[in-house]
C-alpha positions as CSV (number, residue, x, y, z in Angstrom):
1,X,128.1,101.2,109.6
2,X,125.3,101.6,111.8
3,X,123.6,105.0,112.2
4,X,123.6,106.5,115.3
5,X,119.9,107.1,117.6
6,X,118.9,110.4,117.1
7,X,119.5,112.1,121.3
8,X,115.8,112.3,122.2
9,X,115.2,108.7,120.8
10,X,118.2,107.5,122.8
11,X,117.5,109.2,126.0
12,X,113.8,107.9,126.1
13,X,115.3,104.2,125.2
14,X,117.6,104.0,128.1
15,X,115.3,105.2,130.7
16,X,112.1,102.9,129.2
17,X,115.3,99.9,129.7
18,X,116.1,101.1,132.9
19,X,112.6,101.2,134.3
20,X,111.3,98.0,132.6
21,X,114.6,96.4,134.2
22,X,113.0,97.9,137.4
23,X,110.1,96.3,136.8
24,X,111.4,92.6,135.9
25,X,113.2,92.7,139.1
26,X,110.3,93.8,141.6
27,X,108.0,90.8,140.3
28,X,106.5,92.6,137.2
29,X,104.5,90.1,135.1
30,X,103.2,90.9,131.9
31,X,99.8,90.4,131.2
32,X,97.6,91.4,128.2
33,X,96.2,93.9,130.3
34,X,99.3,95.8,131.1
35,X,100.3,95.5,127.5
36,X,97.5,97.3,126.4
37,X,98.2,99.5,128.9
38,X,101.4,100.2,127.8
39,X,100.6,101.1,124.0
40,X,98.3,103.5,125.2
41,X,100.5,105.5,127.4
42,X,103.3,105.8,125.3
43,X,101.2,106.6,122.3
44,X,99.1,109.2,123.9
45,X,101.8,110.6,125.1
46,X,104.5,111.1,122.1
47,X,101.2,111.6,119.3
48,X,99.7,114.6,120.1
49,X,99.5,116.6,116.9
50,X,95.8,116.0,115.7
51,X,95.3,116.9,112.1
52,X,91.4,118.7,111.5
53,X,89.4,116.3,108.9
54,X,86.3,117.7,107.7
55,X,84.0,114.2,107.7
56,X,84.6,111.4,110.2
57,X,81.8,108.6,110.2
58,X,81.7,105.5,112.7
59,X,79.8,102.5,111.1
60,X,79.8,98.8,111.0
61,X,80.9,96.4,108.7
62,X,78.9,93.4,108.1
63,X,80.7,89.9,108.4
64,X,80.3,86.4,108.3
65,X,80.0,86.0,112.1
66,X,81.1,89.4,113.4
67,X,80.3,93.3,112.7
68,X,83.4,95.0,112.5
69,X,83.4,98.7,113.9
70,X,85.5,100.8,111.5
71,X,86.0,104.9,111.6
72,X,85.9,106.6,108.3
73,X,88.0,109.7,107.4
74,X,86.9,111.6,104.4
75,X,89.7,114.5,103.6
76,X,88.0,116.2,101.3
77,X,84.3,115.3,101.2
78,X,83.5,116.8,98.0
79,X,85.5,114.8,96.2
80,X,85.9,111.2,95.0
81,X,89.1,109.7,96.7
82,X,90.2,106.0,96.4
83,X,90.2,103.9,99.6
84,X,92.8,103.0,102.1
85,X,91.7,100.4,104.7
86,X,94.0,100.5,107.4
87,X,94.7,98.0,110.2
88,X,96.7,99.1,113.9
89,X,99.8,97.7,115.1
90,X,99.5,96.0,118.5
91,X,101.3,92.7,118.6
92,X,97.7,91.4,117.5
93,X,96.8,92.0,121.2
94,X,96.8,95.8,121.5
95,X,95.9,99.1,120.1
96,X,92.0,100.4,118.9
97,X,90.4,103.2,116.6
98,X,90.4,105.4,119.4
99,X,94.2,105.1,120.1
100,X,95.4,105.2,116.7
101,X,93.2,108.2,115.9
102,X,95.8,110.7,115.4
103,X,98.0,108.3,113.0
104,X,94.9,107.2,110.6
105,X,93.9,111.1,110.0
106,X,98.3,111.9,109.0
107,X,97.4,109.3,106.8
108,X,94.5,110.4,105.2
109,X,95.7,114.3,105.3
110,X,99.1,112.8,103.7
111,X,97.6,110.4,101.3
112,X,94.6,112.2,100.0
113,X,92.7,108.9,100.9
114,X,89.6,107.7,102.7
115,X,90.8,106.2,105.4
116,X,88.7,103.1,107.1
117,X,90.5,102.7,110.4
118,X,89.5,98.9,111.1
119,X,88.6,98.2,114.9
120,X,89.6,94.1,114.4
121,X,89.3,91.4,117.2
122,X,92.2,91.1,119.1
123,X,93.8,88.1,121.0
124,X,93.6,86.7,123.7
125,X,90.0,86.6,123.9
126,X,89.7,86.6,120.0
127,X,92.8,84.5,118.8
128,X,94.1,83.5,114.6
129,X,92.4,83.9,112.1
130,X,89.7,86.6,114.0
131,X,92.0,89.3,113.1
132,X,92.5,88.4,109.5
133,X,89.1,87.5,109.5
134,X,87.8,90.8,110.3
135,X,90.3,92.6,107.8
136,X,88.7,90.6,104.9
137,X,85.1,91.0,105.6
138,X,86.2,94.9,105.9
139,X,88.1,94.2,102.0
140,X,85.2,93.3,100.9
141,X,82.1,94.8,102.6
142,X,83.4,98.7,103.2
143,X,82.4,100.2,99.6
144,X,78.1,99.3,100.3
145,X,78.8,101.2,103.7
146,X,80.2,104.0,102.0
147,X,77.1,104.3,99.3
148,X,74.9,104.0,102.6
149,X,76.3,107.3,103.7
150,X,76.4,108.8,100.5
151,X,80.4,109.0,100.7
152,X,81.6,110.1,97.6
153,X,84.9,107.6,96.6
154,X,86.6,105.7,94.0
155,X,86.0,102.1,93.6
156,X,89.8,101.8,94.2
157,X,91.1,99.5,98.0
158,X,94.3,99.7,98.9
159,X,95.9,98.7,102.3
160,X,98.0,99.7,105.3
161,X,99.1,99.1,108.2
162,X,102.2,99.2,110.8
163,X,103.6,96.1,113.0
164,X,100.7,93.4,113.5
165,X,98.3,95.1,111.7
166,X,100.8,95.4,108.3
167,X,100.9,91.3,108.9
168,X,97.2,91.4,108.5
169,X,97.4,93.5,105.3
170,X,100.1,91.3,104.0
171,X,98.0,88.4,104.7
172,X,94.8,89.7,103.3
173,X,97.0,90.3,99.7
174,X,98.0,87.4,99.5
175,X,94.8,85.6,100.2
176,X,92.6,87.8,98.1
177,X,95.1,87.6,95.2
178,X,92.6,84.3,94.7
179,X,89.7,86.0,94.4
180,X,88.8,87.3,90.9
181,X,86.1,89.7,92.9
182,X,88.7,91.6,94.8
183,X,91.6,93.8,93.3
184,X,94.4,95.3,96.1
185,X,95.5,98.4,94.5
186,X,98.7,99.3,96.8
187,X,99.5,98.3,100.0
188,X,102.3,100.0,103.0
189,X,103.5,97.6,105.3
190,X,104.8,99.6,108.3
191,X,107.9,97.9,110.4
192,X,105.6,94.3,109.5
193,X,105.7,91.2,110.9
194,X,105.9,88.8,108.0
195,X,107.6,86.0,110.1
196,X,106.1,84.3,112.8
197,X,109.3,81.9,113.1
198,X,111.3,84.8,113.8
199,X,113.9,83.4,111.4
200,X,115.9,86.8,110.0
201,X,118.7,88.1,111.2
202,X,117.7,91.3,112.9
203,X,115.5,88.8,115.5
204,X,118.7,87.9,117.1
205,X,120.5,91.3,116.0
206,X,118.1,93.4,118.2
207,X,116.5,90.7,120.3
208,X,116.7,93.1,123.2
209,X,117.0,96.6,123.7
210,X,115.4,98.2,121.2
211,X,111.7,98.5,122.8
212,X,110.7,95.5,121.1
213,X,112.3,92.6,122.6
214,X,112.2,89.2,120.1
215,X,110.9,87.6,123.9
216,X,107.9,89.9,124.0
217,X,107.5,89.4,120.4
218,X,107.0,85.0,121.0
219,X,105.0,86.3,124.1
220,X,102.2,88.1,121.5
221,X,102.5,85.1,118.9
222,X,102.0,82.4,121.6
223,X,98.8,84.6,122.5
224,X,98.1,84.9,119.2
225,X,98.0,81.4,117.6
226,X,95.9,78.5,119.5
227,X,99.4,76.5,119.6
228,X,97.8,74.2,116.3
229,X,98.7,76.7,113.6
230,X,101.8,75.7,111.5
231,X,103.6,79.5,112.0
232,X,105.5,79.5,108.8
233,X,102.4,79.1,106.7
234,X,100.8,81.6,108.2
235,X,103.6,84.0,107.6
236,X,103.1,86.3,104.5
237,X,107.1,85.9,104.2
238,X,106.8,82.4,103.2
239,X,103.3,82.4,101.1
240,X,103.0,82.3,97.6
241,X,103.1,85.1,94.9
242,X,101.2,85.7,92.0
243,X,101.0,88.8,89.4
244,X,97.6,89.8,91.4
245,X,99.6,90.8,94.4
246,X,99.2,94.5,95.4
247,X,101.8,97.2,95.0
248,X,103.8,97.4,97.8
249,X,106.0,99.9,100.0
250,X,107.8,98.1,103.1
251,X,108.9,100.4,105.5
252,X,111.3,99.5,108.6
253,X,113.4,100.7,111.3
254,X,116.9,100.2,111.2
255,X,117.1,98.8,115.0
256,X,114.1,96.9,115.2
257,X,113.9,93.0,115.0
258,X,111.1,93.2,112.0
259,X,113.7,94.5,109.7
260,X,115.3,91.9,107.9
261,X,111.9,90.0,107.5
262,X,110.7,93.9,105.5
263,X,113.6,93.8,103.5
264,X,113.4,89.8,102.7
265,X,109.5,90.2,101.7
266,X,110.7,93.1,99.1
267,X,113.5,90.7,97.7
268,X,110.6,87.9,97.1
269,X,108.1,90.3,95.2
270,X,110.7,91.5,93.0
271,X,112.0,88.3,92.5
272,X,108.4,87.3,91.4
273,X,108.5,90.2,89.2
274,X,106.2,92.6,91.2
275,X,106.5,95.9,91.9
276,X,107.9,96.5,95.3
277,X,109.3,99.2,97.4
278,X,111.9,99.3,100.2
279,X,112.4,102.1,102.9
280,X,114.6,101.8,106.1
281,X,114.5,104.9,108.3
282,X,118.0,104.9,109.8
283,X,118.4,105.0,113.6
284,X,115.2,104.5,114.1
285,X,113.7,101.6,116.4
286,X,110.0,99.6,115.9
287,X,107.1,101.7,116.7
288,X,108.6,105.0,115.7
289,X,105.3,106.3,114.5
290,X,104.1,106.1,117.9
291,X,106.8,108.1,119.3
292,X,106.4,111.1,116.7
293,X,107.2,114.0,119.4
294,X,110.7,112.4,119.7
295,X,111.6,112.1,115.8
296,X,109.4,114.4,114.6
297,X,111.3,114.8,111.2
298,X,111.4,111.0,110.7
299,X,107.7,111.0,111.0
300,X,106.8,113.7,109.0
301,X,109.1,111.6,105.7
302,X,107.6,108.8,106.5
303,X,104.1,110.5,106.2
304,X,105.1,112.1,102.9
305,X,106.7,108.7,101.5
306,X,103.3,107.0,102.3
307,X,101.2,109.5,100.8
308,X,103.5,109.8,97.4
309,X,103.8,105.7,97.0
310,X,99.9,105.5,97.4
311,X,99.3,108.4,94.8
């Protein structure tokens, strides 16, 4: 039986339907622009609750080609914390530090973690693998910056992530399972995209409706990939497994189109005999983090389930 939309939820759904339907009807094209535009707003809006961490540092990461701006949150400076790298959600074509502020320092209050908020290239202008590239050279390059600034931590990486950016975690596992020189502790996948063929159920369950629409979602691939990638390859979903796979904790909504790929991912680690974690959050749609003032309670669990699975 499906669970019902908590009020707030539903009443802020039907008017953001009734007003995009508006929109589609006066003309409105979308444009990376406006989409950014549009994560901003709505996430300014509905996160507002900014939790006090003692130690916040901006650096740079060095990379092959590219130095990757990341923001560092330290909960509790005088100690030695293990590392959580963390990558924003964004449809690979949206979101920044500065917008996902609020949600990397619940984390790091929650988790007892030092955060490193990753500020990755985003497409259009920056297009596959930039994104994934960024991510690794941040895997691999963030514990010299942290020495440089005399950050006390343990040698200890673990990932996260929500929507695009839990596909770039997932990715990054997978492709540093490889490397004997890099261990991934744990890693949370938020409402992921594992499947860049949209092949699951849920794609054509909640294909519309449910804020992410599986058109909008082809909109951000076809921006995403250069249109020579094969899709299913590059879908964490579909890559191998080995025992050097990360921990992991999939969380998803229970009306978003992600879901089924989440709850397929699960069934292939523990099928590989890895340790893996499902969580669906019941009448909840994609990007629910981002709308905390409306499901405050479902935010606050899914906090305390992050910080709990990491620890």
């Amino acid at each position: 039986m499906p669970n019902a939309i908590p009020t707030p939820l539903l009443k802020w759904l039907e008017g953001f339907n009734t007003l995009k339907q508006q929109l589609l009807e006066s003309g409105f094209k979308i444009t990376p622009s406006n989409a950014r535009e549009a994560l901003e707003s709505l996430t300014r809006r509905y996160v507002t609750s900014v939790p006090e961490i003692p130690l916040i540092r901006d650096d740079l990461v060095p990379g092959n080609h590219f130095r990757v701006p990341v923001r560092i949150y330290h909960p509790e400076p005088d100690a030695s914390l293990p590392v959580l790298v963390f990558a924003h959600g964004g449809g690979h074509m949206a979101g920044s530090l500065s917008l996902y502020d609020p949600i990397a320092r619940r984390i790091a209050s929650a988790a007892s973690h030092i955060v490193v908020s990753v500020d990755y290239r985003l497409a259009p202008e920056c297009p596959y693998p930039a994104g994934v590239t960024d991510l690794g050279s941040v895997i691999k390059g963030i514990q010299p910056v942290l020495k440089n600034l005399d950050l006390r931590f343990e040698p200890r990486i673990s990932l996260a992530g929500d929507s695009a950016g839990g596909a770039l975690c997932a990715t990054s596992s997978h492709r540093f399972q490889y490397d004997p020189g890099i261990r991934i502790h744990r890693q949370v996948l938020i409402y992921p995209s594992l499947d860049y063929t949209l092949s699951q159920p849920s794609a054509q369950a909640y294909a519309k409706g449910y804020l992410l629409d599986r058109d909008r979602i082809f909109w951000y691939f076809d921006n995403y990939f250069q249109g020579i990638e094969n899709r299913k390859e590059a879908s964490p979903l579909f890559m191998p497994c080995s025992e050097r796979l990360p921990e992991t904790l999939v969380i998803t909504a229970e009306y978003c189109p992600l879901r089924d790929e989440g709850k397929a991912y699960v069934d292939r680690l523990c099928d590989a005999g890895l340790r893996a974690e499902y969580l669906q959050f019941d009448g909840m749609i994609h990007a629910f983090l981002n709308l905390e003032e409306l499901v405050p309670d479902q935010c606050a669990e899914a906090y305390r389930r992050i910080g709990e699975f990491l620890n």
